[in-house]
C-alpha positions as CSV (number, residue, x, y, z in Angstrom):
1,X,17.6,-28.3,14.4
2,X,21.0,-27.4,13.3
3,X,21.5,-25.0,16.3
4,X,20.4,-28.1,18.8
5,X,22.9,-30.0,17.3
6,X,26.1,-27.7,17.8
7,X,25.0,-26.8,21.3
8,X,25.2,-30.6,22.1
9,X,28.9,-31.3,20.3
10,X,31.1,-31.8,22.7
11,X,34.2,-31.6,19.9
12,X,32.5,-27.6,19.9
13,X,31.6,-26.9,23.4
14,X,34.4,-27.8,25.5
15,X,36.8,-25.8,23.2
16,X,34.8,-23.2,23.0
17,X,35.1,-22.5,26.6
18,X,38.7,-22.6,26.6
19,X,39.6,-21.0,23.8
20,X,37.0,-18.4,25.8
21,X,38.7,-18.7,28.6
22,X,42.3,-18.4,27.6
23,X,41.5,-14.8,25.4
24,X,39.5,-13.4,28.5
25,X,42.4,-13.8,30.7
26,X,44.4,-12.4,28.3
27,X,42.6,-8.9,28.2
28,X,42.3,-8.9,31.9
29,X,46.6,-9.3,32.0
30,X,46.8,-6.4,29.8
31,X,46.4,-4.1,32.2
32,X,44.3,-1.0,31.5
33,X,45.4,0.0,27.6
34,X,43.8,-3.5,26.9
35,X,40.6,-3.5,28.9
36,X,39.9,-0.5,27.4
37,X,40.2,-1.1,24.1
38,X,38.2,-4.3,24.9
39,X,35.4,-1.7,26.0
40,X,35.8,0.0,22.7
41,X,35.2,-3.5,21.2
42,X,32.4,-4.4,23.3
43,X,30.3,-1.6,23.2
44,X,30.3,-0.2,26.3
45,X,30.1,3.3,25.0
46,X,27.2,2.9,22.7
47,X,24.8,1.2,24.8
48,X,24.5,-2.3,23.2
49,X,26.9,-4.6,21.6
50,X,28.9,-3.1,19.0
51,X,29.3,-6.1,17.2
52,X,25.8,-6.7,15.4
53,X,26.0,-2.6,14.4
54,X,29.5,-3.9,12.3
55,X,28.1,-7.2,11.4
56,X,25.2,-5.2,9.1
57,X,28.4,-3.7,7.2
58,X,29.6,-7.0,6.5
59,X,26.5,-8.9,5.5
60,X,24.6,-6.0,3.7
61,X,28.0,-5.2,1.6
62,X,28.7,-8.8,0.5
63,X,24.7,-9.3,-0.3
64,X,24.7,-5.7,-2.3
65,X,27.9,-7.5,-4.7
66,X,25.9,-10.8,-4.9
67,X,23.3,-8.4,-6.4
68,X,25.5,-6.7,-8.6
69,X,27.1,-10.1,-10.0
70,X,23.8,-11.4,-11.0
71,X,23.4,-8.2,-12.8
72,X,26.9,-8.5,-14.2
73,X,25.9,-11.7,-15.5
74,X,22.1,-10.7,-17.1
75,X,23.8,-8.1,-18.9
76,X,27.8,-7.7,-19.3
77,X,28.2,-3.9,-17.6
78,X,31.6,-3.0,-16.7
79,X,29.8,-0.6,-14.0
80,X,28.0,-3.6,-12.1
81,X,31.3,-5.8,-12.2
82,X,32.9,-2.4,-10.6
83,X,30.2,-2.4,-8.3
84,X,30.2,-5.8,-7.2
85,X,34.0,-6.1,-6.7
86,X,34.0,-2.7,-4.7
87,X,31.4,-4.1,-2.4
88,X,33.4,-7.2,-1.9
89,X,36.4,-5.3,-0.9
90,X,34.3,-2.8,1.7
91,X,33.0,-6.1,3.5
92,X,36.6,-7.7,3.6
93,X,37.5,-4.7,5.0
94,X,34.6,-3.9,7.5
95,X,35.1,-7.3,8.3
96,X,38.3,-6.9,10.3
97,X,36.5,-4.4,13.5
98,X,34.0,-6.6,13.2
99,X,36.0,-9.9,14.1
100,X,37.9,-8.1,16.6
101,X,34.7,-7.1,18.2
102,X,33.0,-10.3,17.8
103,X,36.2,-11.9,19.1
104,X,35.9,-9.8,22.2
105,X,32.1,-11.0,22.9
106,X,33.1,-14.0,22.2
107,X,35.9,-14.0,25.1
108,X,32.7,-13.4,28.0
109,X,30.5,-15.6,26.4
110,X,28.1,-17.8,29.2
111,X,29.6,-20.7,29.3
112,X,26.4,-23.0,28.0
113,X,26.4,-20.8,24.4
114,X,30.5,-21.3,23.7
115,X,29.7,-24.2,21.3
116,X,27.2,-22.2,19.2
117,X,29.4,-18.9,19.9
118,X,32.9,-21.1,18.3
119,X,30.7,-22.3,15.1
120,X,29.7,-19.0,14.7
121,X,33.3,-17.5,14.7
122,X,34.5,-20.6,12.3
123,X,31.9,-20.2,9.8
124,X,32.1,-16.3,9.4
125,X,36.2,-16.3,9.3
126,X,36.0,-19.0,6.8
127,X,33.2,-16.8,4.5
128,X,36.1,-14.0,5.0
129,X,38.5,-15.8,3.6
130,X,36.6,-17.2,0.6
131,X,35.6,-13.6,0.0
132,X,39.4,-12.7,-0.3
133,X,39.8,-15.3,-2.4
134,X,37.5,-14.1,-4.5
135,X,38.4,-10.9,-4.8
136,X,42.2,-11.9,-5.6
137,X,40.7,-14.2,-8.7
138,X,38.6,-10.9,-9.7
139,X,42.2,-8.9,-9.8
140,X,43.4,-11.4,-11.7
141,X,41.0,-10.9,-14.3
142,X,39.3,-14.7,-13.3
143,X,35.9,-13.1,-12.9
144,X,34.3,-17.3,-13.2
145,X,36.5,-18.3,-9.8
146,X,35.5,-14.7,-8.2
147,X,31.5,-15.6,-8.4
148,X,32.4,-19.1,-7.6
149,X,34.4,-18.3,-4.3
150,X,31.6,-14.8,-3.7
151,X,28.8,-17.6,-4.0
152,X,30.4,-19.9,-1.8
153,X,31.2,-17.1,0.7
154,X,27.5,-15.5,0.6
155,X,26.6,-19.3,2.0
156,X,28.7,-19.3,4.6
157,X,28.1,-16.1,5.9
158,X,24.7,-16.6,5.6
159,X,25.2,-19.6,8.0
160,X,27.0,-17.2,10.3
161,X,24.5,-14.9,10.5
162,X,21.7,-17.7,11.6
163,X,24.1,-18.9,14.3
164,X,24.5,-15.3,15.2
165,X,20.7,-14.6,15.4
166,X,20.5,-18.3,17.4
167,X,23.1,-17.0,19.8
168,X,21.0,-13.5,20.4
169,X,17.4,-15.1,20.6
170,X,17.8,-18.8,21.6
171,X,20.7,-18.0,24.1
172,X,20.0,-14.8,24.8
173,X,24.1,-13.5,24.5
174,X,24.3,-9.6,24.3
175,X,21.0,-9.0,25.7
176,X,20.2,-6.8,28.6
177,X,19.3,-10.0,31.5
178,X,18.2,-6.9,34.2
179,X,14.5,-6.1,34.8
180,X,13.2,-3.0,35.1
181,X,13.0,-1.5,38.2
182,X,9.3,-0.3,39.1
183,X,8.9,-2.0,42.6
184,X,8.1,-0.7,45.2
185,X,7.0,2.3,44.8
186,X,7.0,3.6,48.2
187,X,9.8,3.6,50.9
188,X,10.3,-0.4,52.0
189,X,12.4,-1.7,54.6
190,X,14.7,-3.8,53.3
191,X,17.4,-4.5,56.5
192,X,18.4,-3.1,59.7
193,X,21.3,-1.2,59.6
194,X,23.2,-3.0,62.0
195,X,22.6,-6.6,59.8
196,X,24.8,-4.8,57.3
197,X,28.5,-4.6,58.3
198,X,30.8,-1.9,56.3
199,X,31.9,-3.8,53.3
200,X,30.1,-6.9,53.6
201,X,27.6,-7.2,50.7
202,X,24.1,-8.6,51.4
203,X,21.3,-10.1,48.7
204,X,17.7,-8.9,49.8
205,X,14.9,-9.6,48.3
206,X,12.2,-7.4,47.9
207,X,9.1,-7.2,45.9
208,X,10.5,-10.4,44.5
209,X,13.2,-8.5,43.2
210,X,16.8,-9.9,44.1
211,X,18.6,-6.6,45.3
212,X,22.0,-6.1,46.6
213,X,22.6,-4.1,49.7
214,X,26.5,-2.3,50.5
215,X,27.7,-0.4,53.0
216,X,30.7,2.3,52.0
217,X,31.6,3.9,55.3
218,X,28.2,6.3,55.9
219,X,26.8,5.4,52.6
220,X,24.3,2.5,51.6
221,X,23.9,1.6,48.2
222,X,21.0,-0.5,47.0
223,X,21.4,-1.9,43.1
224,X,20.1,-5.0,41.5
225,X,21.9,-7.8,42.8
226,X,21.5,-9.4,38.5
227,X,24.6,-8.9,36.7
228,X,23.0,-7.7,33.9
229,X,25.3,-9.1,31.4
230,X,24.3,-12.9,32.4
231,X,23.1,-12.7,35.7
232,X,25.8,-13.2,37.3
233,X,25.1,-12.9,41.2
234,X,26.9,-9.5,42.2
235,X,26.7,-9.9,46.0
236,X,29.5,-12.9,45.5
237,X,31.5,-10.2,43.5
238,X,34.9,-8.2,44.5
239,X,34.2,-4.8,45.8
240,X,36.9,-2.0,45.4
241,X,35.4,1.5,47.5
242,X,32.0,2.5,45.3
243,X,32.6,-0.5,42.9
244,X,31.9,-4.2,42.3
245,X,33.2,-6.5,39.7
246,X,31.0,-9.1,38.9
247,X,32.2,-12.7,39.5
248,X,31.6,-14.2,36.2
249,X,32.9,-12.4,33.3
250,X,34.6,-8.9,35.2
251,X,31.7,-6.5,34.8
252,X,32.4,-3.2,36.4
253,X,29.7,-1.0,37.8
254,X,29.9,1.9,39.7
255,X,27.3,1.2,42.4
256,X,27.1,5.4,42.8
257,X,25.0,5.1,39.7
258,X,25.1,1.8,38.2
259,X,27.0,3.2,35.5
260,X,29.4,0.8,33.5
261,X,33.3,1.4,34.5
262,X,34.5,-1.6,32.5
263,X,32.6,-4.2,30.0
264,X,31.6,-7.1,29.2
265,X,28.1,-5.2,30.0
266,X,27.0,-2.7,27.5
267,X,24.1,-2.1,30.2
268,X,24.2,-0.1,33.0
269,X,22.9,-1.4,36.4
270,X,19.7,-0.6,37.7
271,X,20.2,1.5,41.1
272,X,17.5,1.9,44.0
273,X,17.3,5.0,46.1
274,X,18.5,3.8,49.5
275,X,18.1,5.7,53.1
276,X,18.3,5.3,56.9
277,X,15.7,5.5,58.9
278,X,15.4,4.5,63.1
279,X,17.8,2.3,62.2
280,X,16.5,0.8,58.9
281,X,17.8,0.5,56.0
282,X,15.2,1.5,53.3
283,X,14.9,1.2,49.8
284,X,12.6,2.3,46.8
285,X,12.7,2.6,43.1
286,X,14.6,5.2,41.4
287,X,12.7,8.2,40.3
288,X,13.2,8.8,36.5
């Protein structure tokens, strides 16, 4: 398969993790305007990745002129050329937030998908820039190079899109990697109290569930120790009062909640209830 195949070029992969590399560092030296906008980017507002939501924009705009074209060319109508030129210029234009975001994914990708995630990025900028050329031959009045460079373009970013879908199902980049927390039910010991220093994270498990245990002065906290970004293993993470950065790709969670306080994650991360009790630390799943 063609997805098999860019995973395992190495003139892709290694690349791909440092160009990775070198833009996440980047973001995290920018100091707070730039992380921020990087959660803007990311999707950490909305809940999922905001890239595929932009990508649909994109694909659907440049498909609708394709449409139109083939009209255009069935039967000359000056209103089907209009249309199909407008739509090309919407997707060159949605297609700027949308590389920006997809930029920013790409800049936490795992490590094992940066191949895939670079041939993804090269195949949709090059379908934006045959699309731009087509649009300047179409305001020229060259309506013959305009379909040519518009077919061209529709192939490439057709391309794009099945590397895209490879990267969501096959590597699984974007998708929530945290299970749900049902277990247990009932209050469980988990660890004595005294086992767990102040500010010295511990990884339990319990119910088969990997969970992470910290101590911030009189209060316990008791999350999933599963980044749930790509599992990155929180309990070897940096802790800053009721926070913990995840070791991998900078995750931010508020361990209060498990609400996100900075991306990659667009996921929030799944909390226990925690008490004391003769001594024991216990833990159970939250309540809805």
């Amino acid at each position: 398969m063609l997805s098999q195949y860019i995973e395992q070029a190495a003139a892709l992969q290694k690349p791909g993790q440092q160009l990775a590399g070198a833009i996440h560092k980047w973001v995290l030296q920018g100091g707070k305007p730039v992380r921020r906008l990087a959660d803007l980017l990311h999707g950490t507002w909305l809940g999922h990745p905001l890239h595929p939501v932009l990508t649909d924009v994109v694909v659907g705009a440049w498909t609708l002129g394709a449409l139109f074209d083939l009209i255009s060319l069935r039967s000359p109508s000056h209103r089907a050329k209009q249309a199909a030129d407008t739509l090309t210029a919407l997707g060159i234009v949605a297609a700027l937030p949308t590389a920006l975001s997809g930029v920013t994914d790409f800049s936490t990708i795992p490590q094992s998908a940066a191949g895939a995630g670079l041939a993804h990025a090269l195949t949709v900028k090059a379908s934006l820039g045959t699309f731009i050329l087509s649009l300047w031959a179409r305001k020229k009045g060259q309506r013959g190079q305009g379909l040519f460079w518009s077919a061209l373009g529709l192939a490439l970013i057709s391309l794009g899109a099945y590397l895209g879908g490879h990267l969501v199902f096959g590597k699984r980049v974007g998708v929530n990697r945290s299970e749900p927390l049902s277990q247990p039910e009932a209050w469980t010991s988990a660890l004595p109290l005294a086992d767990l220093p102040e500010h010295q994270p511990k990884a339990v498990e319990i119910e088969d569930q990997p969970v992470l245990l910290y101590r911030d002065q009189q209060q316990v906290y008791a999350v999933s120790a599963i980044c749930p970004h790509a599992k990155g293993p929180l309990a070897e993470g940096s802790f800053t009062g009721s926070e913990v950065q995840c070791p991998w790709h900078d995750s931010v969670f508020d361990l209060r909640g498990g609400h996100i306080v900075h991306g990659p994650s667009t996921y929030p991360l799944p909390c226990y209830e925690a008490r004391l009790r003769n001594g024991q630390i216990e833990v159970r799943a939250a309540s809805d």
